[in-house]
N, C-alpha and C positions, 0 to 999 in steps of 0.2 A: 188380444191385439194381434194383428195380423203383422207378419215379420217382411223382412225385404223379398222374401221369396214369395210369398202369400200377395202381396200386394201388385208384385210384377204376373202371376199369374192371373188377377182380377184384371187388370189391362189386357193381356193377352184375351180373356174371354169376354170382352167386351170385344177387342178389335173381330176377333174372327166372329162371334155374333154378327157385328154391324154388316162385312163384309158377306157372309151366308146368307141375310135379306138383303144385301145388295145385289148381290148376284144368283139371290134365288137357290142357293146353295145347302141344301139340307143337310148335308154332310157336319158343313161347317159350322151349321147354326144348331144341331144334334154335339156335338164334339165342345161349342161354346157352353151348354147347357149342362153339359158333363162339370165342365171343367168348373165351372160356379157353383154346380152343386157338391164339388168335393171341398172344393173350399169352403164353403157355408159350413156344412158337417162337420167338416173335420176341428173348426174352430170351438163349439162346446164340447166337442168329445175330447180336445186337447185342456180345457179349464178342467172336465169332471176326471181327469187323469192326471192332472198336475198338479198337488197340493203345495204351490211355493211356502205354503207356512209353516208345513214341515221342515224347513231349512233354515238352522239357527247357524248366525251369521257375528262375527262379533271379534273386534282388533284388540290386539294386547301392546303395549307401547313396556320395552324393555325400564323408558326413566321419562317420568313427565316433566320434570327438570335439568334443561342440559345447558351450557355453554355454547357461545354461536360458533365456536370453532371446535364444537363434539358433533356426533353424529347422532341420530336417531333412527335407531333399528327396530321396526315396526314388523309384528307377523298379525295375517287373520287366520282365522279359522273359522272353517265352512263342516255342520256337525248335518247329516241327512237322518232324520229323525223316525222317519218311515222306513217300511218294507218295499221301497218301490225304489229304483232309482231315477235318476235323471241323467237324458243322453250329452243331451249340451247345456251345459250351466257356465258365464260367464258372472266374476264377480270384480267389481273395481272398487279401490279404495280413493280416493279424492281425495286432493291439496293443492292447495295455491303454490303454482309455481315461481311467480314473484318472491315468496316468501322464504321456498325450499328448495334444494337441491336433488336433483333424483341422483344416486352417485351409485346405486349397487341393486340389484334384480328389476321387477319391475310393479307398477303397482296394480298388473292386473292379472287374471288367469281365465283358462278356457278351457275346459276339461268337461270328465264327467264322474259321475259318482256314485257310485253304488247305494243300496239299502241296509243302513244303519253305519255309515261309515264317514271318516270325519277326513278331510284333505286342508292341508294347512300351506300358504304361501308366504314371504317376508319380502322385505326389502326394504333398502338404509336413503334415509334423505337426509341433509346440510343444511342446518339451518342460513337464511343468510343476512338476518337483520334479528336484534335483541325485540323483546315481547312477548305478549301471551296472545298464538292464536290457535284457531280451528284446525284440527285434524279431521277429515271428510267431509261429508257423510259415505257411509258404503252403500254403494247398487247393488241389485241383485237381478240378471235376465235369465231367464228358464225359457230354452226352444224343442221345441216337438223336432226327431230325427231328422226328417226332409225340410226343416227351417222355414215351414210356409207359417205357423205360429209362435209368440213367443207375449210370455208375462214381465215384467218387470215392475219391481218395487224399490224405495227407497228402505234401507233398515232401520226400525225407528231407535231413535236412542243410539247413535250412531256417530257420533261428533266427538273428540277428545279434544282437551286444552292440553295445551304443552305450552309453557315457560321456558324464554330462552334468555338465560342471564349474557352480558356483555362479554365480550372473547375471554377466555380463561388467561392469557396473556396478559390482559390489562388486568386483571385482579391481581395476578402476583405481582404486576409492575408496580402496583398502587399501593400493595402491602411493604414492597423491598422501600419504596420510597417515604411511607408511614413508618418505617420502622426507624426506634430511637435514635439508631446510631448514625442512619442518614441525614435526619434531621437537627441531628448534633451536626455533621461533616457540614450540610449545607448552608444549616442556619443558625445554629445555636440554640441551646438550650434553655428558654426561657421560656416562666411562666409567669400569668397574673399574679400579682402579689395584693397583698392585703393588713396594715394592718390588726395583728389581733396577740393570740398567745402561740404563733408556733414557733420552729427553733432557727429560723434567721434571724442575727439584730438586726434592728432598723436605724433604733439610734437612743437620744434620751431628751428627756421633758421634766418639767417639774412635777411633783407630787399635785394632784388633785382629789379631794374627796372622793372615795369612791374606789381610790385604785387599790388593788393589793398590795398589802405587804413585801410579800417573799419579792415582787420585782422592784423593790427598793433597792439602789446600788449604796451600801453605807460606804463605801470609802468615796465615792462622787459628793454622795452627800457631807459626810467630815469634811472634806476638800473647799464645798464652796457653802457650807453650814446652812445649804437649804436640802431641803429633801429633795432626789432627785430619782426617779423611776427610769429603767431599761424598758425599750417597746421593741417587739420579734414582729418581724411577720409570716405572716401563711400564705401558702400557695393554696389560690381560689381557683377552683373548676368554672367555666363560664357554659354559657348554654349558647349552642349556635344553631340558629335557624336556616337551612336550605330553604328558600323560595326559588320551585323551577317552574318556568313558563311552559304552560305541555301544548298552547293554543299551535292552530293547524300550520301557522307563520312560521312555528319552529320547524318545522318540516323541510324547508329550505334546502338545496343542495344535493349532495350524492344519496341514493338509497343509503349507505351504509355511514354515511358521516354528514349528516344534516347536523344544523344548528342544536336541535334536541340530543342526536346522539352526545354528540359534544359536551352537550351540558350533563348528561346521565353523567358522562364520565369526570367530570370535572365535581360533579356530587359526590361520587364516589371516592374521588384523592381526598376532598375537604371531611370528607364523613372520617375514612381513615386516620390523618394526619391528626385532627381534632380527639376523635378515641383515644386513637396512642397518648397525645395529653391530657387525658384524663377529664375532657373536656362533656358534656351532654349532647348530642347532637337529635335534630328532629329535622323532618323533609317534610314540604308543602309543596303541593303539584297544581295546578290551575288555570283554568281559562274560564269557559262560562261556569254556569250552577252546575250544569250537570257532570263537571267535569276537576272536581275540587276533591282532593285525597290528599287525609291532614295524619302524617305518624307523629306521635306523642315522643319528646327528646327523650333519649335516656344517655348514660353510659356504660363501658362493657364490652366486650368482646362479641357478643353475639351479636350486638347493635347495630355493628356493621352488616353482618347477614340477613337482618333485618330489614336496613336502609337498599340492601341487595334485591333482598324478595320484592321488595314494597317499588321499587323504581322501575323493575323488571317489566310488569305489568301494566305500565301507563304510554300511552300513546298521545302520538302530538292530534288534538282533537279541538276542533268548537271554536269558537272565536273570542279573544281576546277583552273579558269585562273584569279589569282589574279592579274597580271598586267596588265591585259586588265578590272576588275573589279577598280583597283585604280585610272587610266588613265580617268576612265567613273565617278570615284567621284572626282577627282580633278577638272572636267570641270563642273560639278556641285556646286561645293562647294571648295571656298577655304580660309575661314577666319579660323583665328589663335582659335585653341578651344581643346578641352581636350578628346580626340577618343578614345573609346573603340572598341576596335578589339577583336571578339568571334569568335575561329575558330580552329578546330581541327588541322591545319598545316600540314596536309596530302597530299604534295604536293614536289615536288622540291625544296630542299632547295636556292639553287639560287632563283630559282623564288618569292619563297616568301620573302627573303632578296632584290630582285629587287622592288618588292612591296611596301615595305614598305618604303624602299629610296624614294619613287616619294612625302610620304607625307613631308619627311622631310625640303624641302623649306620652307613651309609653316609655318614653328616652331609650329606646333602641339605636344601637350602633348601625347604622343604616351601609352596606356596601353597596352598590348594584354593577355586576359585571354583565357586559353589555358585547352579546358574539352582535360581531357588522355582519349585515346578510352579505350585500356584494363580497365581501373575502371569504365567506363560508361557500357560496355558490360559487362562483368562478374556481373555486380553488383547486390547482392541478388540469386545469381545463387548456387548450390551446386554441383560443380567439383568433380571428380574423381580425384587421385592423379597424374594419365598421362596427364587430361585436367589441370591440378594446374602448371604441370611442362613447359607444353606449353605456359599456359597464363604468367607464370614468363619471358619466351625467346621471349614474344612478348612486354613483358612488356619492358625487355633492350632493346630491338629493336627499340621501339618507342622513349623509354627517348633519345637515341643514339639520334635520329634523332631531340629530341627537341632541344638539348643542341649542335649540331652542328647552330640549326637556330639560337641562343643565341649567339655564336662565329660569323654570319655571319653579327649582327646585333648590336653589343657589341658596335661597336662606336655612336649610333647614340641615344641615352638615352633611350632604351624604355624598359618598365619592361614589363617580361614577367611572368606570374603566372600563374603554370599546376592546376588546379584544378580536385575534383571529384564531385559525384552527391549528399554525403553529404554536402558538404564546400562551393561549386557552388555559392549559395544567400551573404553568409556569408565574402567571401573573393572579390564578386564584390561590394558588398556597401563597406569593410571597407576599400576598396582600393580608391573608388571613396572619402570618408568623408577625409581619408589621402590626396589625391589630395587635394581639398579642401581647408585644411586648409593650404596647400603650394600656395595659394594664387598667390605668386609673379612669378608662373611656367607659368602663361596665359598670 
């Protein structure tokens, strides 16, 4: 391929060409014939002298897993495999800038290179939104001395995923606020309870076939000369379902604090807070078919890390078909458990009333926390008094539309709560510690 210089001189011997049979000028029309035939030439004698494939090209990524508020410090390495050098080799490393920061060196170099020798460049990007994207691909131009030719290739196999989990801030925040002693301070320490054999009483009943012995009270029983049984109860682990809305709707808002972000993070307090109680926890992510990622509950410490990796990776995508999404979690999962459903509800109100009827067989504890776009979108924004009057008629518009889903849904017990992007953390734990202590709802 013929370079900027190459191609400015085919202009140049054209014009003086044109101009030597214009003016009959054999000079110039001798001197245009020069200059095209050096060009011509010198173009395969630069391919059969430049072996670009002898030039292995290839990025090393210090942590393909980082925090959006860590850095990632990227170097490549350029290895010349031949006995020949190259005078001008340019190689660029590509990213979306939307996505990353360039904070430290640069992501490209222009050098040259000796024969059999390896030149190595770095530089640190920022990540600036949670997700898993592409790292490149790397280019590679090789130009002849005088710049009139020049190859470039793409390098194959050249694209890295990096993983960026939510600010490392919000994870310790989520862990200090998970942890027992806060949610002793805040809310109190309470769990499901259960009739059975553990070591709270509960109270006392009469004997019934069937029951043990040993929890015979004999002095209750002397006392009112009928037999009369002690019953304890257990604390019952419950299984909690995240259902999070990942369709394109959620997207809403600032790059870095859309309705989805929001919700990652509000997955994250509930996944924690629940762990810590010894609770099961499992996430469900959804919008169309192609866009439905189901993790299996468990308990445990690692679960959380888990819930980390697994949320990290999903993007607000596709459009919103919640019955074909509940359809795909009921045949995954149908034991009786306490669901939170996060989702803007932008959608058909039928549709979403059909939705949520498919879980009700199953007598699930149904929540559905509901971010309002207008308060996630304007939020922190400073309006004109035409864009304030807009956002008001968008605002009725929407509420219209929650409170007709709330008539469409009225019979079947599920509480719905519209939040915003201040209340968001605050209204899903106190909702979850109230479940909770209602115990006898699972």
């Amino acid at each position: 391929m013929l370079g900027g210089k190459g191609r400015t001189l085919i202009l140049f011997s054209v014009f003086f060409l044109t101009a030597g049979f214009a003016f009959e000028n054999y000079f110039l029309i001798y001197f245009a014939i020069l200059l095209l035939f050096s060009t011509v030439v010198s173009l395969p004698l630069f391919y059969y002298q430049m072996n670009i494939e002898e030039l292995r090209v290839h990025r090393e990524l210090e942590k393909e897993k980082v925090f959006k508020d860590d850095f990632v410090h990227i170097k490549v390495v350029i290895e010349n495999t031949c006995n020949k050098g190259f005078d001008f080799l340019e190689i660029r490393d590509y990213y979306n800038p939307q996505l990353f920061r360039l904070v430290l060196g640069e992501n490209f170099i222009s050098t040259r290179i000796g024969p059999k020798s390896i030149i190595k460049f770095s530089y640190v990007l920022e990540p600036k939104v949670r997700g898993e994207y592409p790292l490149g691909p790397l280019s590679l131009t090789v130009k002849d001395r005088l710049g009139f030719n020049s190859v470039e290739r793409i390098v194959p196999d050249s694209v890295s995923d990096i993983l960026i989990y939510p600010p490392y801030e919000d994870i310790k925040r989520i862990e200090i606020l998970g942890s027992k002693r806060s949610l002793t301070l805040n809310y109190g320490l309470q769990r499901s309870k259960q009739k059975g054999l553990g070591s709270d009483f509960y109270g006392m009943r009469r004997y019934v076939f069937g029951d043990q012995f040993r929890l015979i009270d004999w002095k209750a029983s002397a006392r009112t000369q009928k037999l009369i049984v002690r019953e304890f109860e257990s604390e019952r682990d419950v299984t909690i379902m995240i259902l999070v809305d990942s369709s394109s709707s959620m997207a809403g808002g600032a790059i870095e604090n859309t309705k989805f972000e929001f919700a990652i993070r509000a997955c994250m307090l509930l996944t924690k807070v629940a762990l810590t109680r010894k609770d099961n926890v499992g996430v469900f992510t959804f919008s169309d078919k192609k866009n439905l990622q189901f993790l299996k509950p468990k308990s445990g410490d690692d679960q959380f890390y888990q819930v980390l990796d697994f949320v990290a990776k999903v993007k607000p995508q596709g459009k919103l078909r919640m019955v074909e999404a509940m359809d795909f979690f009921n045949r995954r999962f149908q034991k009786r458990s306490l669901i939170f459903v996060i989702s803007d509800l932008e959608a058909d109100v039928k549709e979403i009333g059909h939705a949520i009827r498919k879980l009700a067989p199953f007598n699930h504890t149904i929540i559905v926390i509901n971010p309002f776009s207008p308060w996630f979108e304007i939020h922190e924004i400073d309006l004109s008094s035409t864009d304030k009057a807009l956002a008001e008629a968008i605002s009725e518009e929407m509420m219209e539309h929650i409170l007709k889903f709330k008539q469409e849904v009225r019979h079947l017990g599920v509480n719905i709560i519209t939040v915003g992007p201040d209340d968001m953390m605050s209204q899903i734990l106190g909702t979850y510690m109230d479940a909770k202590k209602k115990g006898s709802a699972y």
